[in-house]
Structure formats: C-alpha cells, structure tokens
C-alpha atoms as an extended CHARMM CRD file, in Angstrom:
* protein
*
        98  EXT
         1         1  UNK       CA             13.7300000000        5.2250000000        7.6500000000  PROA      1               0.0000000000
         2         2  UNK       CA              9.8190000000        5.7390000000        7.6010000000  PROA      2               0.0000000000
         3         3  UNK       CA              7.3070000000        6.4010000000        5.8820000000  PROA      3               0.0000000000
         4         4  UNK       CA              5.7300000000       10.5530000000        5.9310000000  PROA      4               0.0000000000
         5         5  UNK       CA              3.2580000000       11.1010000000        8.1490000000  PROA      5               0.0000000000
         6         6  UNK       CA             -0.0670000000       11.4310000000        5.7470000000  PROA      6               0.0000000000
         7         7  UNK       CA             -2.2750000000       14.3030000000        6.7190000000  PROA      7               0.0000000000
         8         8  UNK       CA             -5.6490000000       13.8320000000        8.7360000000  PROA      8               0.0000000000
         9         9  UNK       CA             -8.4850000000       12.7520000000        6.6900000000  PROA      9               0.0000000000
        10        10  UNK       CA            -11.0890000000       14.7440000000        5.9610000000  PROA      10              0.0000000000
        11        11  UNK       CA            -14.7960000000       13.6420000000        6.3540000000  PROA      11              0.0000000000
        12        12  UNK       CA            -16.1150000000       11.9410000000        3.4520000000  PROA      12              0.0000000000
        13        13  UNK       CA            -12.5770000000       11.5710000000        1.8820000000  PROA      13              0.0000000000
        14        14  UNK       CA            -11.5040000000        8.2210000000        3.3630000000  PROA      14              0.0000000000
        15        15  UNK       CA             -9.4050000000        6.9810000000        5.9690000000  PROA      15              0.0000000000
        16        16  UNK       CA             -5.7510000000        6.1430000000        6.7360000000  PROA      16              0.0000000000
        17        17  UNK       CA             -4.1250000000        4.2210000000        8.9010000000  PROA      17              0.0000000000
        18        18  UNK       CA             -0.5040000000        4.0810000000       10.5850000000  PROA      18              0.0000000000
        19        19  UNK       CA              2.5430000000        2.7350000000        9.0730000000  PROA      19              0.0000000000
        20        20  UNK       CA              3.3070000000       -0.2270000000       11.1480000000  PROA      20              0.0000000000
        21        21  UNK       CA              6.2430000000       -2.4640000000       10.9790000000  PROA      21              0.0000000000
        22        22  UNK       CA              6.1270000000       -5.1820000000        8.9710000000  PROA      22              0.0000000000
        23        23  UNK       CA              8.1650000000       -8.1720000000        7.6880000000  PROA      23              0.0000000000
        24        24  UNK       CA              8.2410000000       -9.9660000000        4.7950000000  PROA      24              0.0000000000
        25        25  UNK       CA              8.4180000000      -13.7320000000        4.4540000000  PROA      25              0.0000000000
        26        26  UNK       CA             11.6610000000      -13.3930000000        2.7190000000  PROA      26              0.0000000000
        27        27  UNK       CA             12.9780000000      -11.4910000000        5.6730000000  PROA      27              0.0000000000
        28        28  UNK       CA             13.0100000000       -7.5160000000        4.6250000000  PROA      28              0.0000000000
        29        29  UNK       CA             12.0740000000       -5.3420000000        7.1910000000  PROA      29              0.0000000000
        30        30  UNK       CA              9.7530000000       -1.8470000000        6.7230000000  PROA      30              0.0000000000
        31        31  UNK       CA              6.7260000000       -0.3460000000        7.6330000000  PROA      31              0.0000000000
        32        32  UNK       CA              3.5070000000       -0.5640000000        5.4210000000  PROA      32              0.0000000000
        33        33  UNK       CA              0.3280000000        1.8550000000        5.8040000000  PROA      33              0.0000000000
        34        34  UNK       CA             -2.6060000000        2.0240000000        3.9800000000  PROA      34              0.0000000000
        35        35  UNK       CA             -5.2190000000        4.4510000000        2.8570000000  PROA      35              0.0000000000
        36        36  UNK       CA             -8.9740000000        4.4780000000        1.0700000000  PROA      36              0.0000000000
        37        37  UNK       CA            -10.5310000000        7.4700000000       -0.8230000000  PROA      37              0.0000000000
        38        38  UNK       CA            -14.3020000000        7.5260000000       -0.1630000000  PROA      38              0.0000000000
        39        39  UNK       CA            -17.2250000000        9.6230000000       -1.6860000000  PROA      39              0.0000000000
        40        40  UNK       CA            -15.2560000000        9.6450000000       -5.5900000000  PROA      40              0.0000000000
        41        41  UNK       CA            -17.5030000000       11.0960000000       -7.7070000000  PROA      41              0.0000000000
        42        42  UNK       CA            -16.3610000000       11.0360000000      -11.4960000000  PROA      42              0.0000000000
        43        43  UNK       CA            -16.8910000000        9.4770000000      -14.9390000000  PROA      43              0.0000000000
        44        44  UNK       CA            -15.0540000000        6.9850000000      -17.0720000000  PROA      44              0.0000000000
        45        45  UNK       CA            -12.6590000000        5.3580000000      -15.4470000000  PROA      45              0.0000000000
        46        46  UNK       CA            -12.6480000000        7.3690000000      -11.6260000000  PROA      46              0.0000000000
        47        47  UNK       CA            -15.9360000000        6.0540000000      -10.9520000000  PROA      47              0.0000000000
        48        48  UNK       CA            -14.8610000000        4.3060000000       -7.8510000000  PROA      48              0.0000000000
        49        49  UNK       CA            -13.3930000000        4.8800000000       -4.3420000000  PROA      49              0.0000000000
        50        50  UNK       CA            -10.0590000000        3.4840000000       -4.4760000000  PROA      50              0.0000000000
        51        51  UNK       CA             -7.4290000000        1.9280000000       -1.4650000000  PROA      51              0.0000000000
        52        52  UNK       CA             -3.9530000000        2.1000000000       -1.3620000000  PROA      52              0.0000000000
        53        53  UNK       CA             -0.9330000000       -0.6940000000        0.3250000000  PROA      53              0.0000000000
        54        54  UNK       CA              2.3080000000        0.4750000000        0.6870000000  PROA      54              0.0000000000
        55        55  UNK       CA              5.8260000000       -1.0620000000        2.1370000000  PROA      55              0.0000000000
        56        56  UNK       CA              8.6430000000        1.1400000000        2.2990000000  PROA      56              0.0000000000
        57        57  UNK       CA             12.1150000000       -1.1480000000        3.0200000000  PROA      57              0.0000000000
        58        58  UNK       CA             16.2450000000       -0.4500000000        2.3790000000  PROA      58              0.0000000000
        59        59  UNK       CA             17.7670000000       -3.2690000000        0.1680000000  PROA      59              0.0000000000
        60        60  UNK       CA             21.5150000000       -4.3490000000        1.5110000000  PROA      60              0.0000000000
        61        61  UNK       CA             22.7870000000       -1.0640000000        0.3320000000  PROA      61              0.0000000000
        62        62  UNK       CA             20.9530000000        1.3050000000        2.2260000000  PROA      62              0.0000000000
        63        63  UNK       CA             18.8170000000        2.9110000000       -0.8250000000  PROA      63              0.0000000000
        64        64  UNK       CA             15.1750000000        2.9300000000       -0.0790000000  PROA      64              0.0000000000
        65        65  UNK       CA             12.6800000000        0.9830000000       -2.2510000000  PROA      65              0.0000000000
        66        66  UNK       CA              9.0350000000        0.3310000000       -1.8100000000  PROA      66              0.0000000000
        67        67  UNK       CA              6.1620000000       -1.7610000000       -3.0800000000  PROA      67              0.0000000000
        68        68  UNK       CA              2.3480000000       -0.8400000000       -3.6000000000  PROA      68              0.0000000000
        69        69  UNK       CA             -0.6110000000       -1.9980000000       -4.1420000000  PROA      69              0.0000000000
        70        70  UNK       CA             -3.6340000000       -0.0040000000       -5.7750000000  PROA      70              0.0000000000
        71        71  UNK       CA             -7.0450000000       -1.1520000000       -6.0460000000  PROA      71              0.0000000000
        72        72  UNK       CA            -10.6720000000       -0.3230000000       -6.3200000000  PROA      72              0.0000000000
        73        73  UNK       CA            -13.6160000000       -0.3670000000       -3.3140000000  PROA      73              0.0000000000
        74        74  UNK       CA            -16.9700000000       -1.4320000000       -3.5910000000  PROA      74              0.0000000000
        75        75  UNK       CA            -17.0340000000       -3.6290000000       -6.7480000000  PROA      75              0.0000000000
        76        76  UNK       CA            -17.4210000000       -7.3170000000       -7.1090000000  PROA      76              0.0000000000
        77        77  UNK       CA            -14.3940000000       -8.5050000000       -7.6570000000  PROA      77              0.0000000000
        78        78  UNK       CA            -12.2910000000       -5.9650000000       -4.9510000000  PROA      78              0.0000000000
        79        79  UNK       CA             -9.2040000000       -7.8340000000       -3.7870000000  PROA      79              0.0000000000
        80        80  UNK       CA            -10.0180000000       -7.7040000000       -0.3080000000  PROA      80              0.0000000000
        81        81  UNK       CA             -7.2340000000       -6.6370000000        2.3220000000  PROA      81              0.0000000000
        82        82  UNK       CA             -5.8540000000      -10.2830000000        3.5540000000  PROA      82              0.0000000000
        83        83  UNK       CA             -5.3720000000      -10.9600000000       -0.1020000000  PROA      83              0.0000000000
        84        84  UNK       CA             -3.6070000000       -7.8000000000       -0.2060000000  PROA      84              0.0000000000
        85        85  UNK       CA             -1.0930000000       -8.5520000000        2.7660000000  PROA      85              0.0000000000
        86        86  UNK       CA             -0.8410000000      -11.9260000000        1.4230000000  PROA      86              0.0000000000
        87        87  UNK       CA              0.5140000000      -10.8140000000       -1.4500000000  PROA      87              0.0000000000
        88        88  UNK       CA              2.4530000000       -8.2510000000        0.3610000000  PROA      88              0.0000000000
        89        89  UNK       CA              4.5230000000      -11.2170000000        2.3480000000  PROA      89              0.0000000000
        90        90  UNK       CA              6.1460000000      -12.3270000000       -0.5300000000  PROA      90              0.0000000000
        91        91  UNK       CA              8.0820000000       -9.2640000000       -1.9490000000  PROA      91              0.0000000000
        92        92  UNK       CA             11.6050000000       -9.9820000000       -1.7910000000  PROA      92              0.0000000000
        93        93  UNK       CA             14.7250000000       -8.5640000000       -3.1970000000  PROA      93              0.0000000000
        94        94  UNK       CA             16.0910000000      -10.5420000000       -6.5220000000  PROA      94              0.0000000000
        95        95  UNK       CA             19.5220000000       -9.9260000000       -8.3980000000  PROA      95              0.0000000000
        96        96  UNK       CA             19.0860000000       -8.1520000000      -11.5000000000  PROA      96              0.0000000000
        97        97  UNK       CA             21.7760000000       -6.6730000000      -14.3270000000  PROA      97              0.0000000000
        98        98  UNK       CA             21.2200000000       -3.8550000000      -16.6110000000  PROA      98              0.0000000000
C-alpha cells in the first residue's frame, strides 16, 4: 500500500513533501505526506493558502482507510504542524455497527 506519488510543484503553488512511514500511538502502521497551496488569490471564503495532512493505513481486513487534516496558512490562529501530528498519533481503529 502507498500513497500516489503527487506531481512536482509548481512555483508559487506550494510545496509537498514525501509520504513517510508513520505510526500511530495506537499501533496502525501507514505513511502520511503533506502538502501547502501558496499564492491563493480569491474572495469569500478561499482567501487563504491552505495545508493538507494525510495518513493512509489498512484496518485488520486489508481495506484501506485514511485520515486528514485540512487547515488554513498564515492566519492567527493556524494549527501549526506539531499540533497537527499530535493529533495525528492518536487515530486508532474503534468497533462500530451499522
């Protein structure tokens, strides 16, 4: 399993970085990249570059899952990265029924 390789950035666009393996506090095992836009110009609500977490795992069965995190750049109250991979530590898998 892995994540697909995201395409080159373009100047002025942002930046990306590798997945990387990662493990979660709980045990599951993935890989987790993460990207920023840079240079958004827009109204209303796209006013703002904008970053992106994500951790791609397999639960017990073999199906793949993942968990993201998207957020805002360059405003005061930006949750800044080791918040981010704080957060990111605690995902674990929990029983449900339909």
């Amino acid at each position: 399993m892995g994540l697909r390789q995201l395409r080159p950035a373009v100047e002025g666009e942002g930046h990306h970085r590798a997945a990387k393996p990662f493990t979660t506090e709980s045990g599951l095992t993935g890989r987790v990249a993460t990207a920023a836009s840079a240079g958004v110009d827009g109204t209303g609500r796209c006013t703002h570059d904008g970053t992106a977490t994500a951790f791609a795992f397999e639960n017990p069965a073999g199906e793949p899952l993942s968990w993201t995190f998207v957020g805002v750049r360059g405003v005061d109250d930006e949750v800044p990265e080791p918040t981010v991979r704080k957060i990111l530590g605690t995902v674990r898998l929990v029983e449900s029924t339909p």
